[in-house]
C-alpha positions as a printed Julia matrix, in Angstrom:
291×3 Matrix{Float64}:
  44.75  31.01  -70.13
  42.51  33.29  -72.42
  39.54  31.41  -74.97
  40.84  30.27  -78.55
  38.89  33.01  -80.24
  35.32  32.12  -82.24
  34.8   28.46  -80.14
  31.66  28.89  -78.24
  32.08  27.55  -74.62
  30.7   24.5   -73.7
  27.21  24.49  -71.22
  28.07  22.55  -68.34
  25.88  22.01  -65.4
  25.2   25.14  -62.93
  27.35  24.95  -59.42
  24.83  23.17  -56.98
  22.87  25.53  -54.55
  23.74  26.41  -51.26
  21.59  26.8   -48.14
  18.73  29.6   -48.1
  19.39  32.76  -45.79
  18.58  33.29  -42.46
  14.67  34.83  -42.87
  10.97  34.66  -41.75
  11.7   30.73  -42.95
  13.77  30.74  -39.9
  11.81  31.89  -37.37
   8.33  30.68  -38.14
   6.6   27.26  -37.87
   6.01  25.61  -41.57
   3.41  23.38  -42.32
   3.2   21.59  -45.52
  -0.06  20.86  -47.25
  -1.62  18.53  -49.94
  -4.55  17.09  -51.32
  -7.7   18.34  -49.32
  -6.19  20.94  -46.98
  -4.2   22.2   -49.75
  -7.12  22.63  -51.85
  -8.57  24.5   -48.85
  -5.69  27.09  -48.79
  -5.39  27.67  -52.09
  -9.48  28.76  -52.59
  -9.98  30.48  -49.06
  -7.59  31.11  -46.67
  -8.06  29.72  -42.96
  -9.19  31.18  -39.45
  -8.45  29.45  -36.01
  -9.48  30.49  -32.15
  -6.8   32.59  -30.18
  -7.92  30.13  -26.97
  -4.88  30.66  -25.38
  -4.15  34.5   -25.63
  -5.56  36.69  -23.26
  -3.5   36.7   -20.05
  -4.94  36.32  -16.56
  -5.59  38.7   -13.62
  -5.17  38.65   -9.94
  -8.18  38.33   -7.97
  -8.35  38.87   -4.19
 -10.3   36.22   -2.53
  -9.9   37.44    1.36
 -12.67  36.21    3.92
 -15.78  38.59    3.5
 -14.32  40.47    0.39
 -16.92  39.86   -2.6
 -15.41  41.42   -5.33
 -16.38  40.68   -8.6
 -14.09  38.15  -10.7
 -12.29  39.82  -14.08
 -13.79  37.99  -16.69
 -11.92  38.22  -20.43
 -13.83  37.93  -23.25
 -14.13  34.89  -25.5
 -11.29  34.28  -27.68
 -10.43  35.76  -31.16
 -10.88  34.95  -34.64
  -7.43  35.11  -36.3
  -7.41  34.64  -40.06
  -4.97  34.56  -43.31
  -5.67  35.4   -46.55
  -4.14  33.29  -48.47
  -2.04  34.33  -51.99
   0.35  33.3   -54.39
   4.28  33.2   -54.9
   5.21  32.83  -58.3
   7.81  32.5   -60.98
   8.05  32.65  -64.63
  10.77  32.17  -66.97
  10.83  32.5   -71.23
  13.67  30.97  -72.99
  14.39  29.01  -76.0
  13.61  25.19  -76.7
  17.53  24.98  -78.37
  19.93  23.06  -76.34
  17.42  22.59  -73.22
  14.65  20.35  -72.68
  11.38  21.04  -70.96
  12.05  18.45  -67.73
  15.02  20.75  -67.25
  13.05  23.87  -67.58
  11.02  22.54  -65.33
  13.59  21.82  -62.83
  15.06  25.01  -63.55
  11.77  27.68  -63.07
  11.09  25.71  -59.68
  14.63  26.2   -58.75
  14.18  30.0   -58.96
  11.14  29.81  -57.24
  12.58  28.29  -54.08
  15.66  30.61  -53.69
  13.43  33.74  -54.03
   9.33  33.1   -52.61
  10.93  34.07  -48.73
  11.91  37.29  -49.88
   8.36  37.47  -51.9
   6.92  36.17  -48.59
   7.86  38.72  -46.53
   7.36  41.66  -48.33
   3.12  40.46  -48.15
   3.58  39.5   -44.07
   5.14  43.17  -44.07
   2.79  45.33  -45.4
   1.29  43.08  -48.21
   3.61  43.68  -51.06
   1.54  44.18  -54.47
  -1.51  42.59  -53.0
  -4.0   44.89  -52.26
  -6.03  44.95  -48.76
  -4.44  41.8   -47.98
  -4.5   40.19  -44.31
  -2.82  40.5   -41.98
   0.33  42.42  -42.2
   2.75  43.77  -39.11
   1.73  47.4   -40.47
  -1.78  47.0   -40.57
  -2.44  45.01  -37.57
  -3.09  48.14  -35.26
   0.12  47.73  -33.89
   0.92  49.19  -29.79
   3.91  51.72  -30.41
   6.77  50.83  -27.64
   9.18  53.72  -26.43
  12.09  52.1   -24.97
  13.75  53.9   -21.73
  17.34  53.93  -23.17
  19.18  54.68  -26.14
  20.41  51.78  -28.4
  19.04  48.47  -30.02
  19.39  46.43  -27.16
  16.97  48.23  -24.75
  14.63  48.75  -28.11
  14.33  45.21  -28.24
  14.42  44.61  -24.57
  11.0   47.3   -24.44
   9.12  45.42  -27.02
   9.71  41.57  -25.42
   9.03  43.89  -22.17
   5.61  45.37  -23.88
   4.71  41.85  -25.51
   5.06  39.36  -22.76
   3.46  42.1   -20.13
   0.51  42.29  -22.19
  -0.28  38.47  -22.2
   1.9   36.44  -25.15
   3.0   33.78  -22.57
   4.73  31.55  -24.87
   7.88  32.49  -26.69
   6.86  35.04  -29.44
   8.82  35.96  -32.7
  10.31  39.3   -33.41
   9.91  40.97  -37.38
  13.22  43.23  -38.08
  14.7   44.31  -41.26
  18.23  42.81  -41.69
  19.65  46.37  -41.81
  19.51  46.52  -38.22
  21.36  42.66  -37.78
  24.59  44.76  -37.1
  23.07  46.45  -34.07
  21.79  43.36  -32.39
  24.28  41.27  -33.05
  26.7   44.19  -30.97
  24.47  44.66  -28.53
  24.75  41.08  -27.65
  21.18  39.83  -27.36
  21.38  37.53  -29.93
  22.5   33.9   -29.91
  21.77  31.01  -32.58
  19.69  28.13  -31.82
  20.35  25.46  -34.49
  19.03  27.72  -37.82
  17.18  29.8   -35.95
  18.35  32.87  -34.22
  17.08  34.16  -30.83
  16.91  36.97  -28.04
  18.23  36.15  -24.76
  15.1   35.3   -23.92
  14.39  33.19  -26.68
  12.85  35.15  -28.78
  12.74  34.5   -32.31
  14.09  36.82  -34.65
  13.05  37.05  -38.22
  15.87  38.74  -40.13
  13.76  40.52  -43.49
  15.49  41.59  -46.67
  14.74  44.81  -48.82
  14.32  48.01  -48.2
  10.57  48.24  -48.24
  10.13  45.7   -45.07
  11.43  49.13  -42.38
   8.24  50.74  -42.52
   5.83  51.04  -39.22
   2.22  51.18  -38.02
   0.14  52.38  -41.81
   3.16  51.87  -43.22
   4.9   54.78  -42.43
   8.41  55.41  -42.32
  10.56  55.0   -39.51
  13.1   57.96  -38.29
  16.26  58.37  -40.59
  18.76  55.5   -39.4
  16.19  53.1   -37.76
  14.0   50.62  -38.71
  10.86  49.17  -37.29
  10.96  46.07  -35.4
   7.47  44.25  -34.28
   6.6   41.17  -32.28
   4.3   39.04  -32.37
   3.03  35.67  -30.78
   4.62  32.42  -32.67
   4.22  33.07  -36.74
   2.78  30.11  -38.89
   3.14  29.35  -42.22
   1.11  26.79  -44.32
   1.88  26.34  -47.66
   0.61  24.05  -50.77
   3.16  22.07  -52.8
   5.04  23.83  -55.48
   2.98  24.01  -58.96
   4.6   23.4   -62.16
   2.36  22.9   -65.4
   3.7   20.42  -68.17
   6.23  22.72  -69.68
   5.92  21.01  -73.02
   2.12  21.89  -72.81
   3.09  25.02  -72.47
   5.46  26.06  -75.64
   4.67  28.95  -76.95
   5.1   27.34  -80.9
   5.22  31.47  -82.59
   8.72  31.92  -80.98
  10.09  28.14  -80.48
  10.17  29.52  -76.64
   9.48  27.16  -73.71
   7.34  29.31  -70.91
   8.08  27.5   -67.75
   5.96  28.95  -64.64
   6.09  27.72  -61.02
   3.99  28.85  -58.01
   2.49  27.39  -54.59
  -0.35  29.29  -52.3
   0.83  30.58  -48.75
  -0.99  31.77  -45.82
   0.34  33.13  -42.75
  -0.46  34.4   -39.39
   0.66  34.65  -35.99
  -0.71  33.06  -33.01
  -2.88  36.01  -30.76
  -3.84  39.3   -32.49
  -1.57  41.55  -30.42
   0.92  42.98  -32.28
   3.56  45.18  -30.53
   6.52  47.35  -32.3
   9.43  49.51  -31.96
  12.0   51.71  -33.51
  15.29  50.34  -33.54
  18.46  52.45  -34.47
  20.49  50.5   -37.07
  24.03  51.77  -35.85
  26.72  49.61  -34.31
  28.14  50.56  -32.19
  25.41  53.04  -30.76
  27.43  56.15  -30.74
  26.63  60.07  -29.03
  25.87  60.96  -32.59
  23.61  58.34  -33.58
  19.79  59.76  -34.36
  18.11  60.64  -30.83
  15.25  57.95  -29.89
  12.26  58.74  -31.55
């Protein structure tokens, strides 16, 4: 049935929001903060010791062989810069109050801070010289023995777990190449969070500008990067919202409604492995050659 023409249709509430995509939310560990530790984020960031990354090495110890035990070094310093997520929305004071503006701006923040998220863990988005980031952590470039996304993925678990990440690591991948994992057959779901075969978990990214590898360069036409590193963390403050009413802006009768909450994030050991991964499925003879 078409609208009697000239009635103005009636503002009813907004359909109730569904779950949040598969993302880096998936995948990585998130740690909630408040009062003092949140306060610490939000001014400076945080380090931590790598004690447990490193790996081991064989050492003969045959009667009358002396040789000299591999030592390694002391353990790293990893650190996170931390930054903020934001939203802001403008919009007039008729017909909606400011509790519901409020409700409303951190709303918006929610559904779309992973995306902002991991465009910054990617190559840090708009911030500038921001730490650390998948393309500026030195990464080691993998070249897998075989065609297709399964043995790309299979050579960068192979490179990661060779090198000394004992404990199950996460893998970074641009959702463009879901397709090609999911037909390759490596994938499975465990609970919200996807995984390798080997358990491996896999951070599905959005946007076009999270494909790009080592210094941010671009990967071959039809693949994307993938990297892995050791568990990710995230640690975030609670979400910010000002007094909207405080906030008016009285010239234009406009509420200005702002929400935002400080992250940091970092992975686990400072190795950071990656790979090219053709986004085709099924891999066919005329898919791009392995770079």
């Amino acid at each position: 049935m078409t609208a009697i023409a000239g009635l103005v249709p009636n503002l009813i509430d907004a359909p109730p929001v569904g779950q949040l995509r598969y993302g880096l939310f998936n995948a990585a560990t998130i740690t909630e903060l408040s009062g003092v530790e949140a306060g610490r984020l939000w001014g400076a960031g945080f380090s931590f010791l790598t004690d447990h990354c490193g790996g081991a090495n064989e050492y003969d110890d045959a009667c009358g062989v002396t040789p000299v035990k591999p030592f390694i070094e002391g353990s790293d310093l990893m650190e996170a810069d931390p930054f903020r997520i934001i939203a802001k929305k403008h919009c007039g004071t008729v017909g909606r109050t400011a509790e519901e503006m409020a409700a409303a701006i951190r709303q918006q923040l929610i559904s779309g801070e992973q995306t902002a998220v991991e465009r910054v863990v990617w190559n840090g988005g708009a911030l500038a010289a921001h730490a650390p980031t998948l393309t500026g952590a030195g990464a080691t470039v993998v070249t897998p023995v075989a065609p297709g996304a399964g043995a790309a993925i299979a050579a960068l678990e192979n490179a990661a777990y060779a090198d000394g990440l004992g404990y199950r690591g996460v893998i970074h991948i641009n959702m463009q190449a879901y397709a090609a994992l999911a037909y390759s057959g490596i994938l499975i779901q465990d609970g919200n969070v996807w995984r390798t075969q080997l358990g491996t978990a896999v951070a599905f990214y959005a946007g076009a500008d999270t494909i790009t590898g080592p210094a941010d360069v671009a990967p071959t036409a039809g693949f994307v990067y993938a990297y892995m590193t050791a568990a990710t963390h995230i640690r975030r403050t609670n979400i910010i919202v000002p007094d909207v009413s405080q906030a008016m802006d009285r010239t234009l009768n406009q509420w200005v409604a702002l929400a935002e909450r400080a992250y940091a994030v970092t992975w686990e050991c400072p190795e950071v492995f990656t790979v090219q991964v053709p986004a085709a499925a099924p891999a066919v003879a005329t898919a791009p050659a392995v770079p």
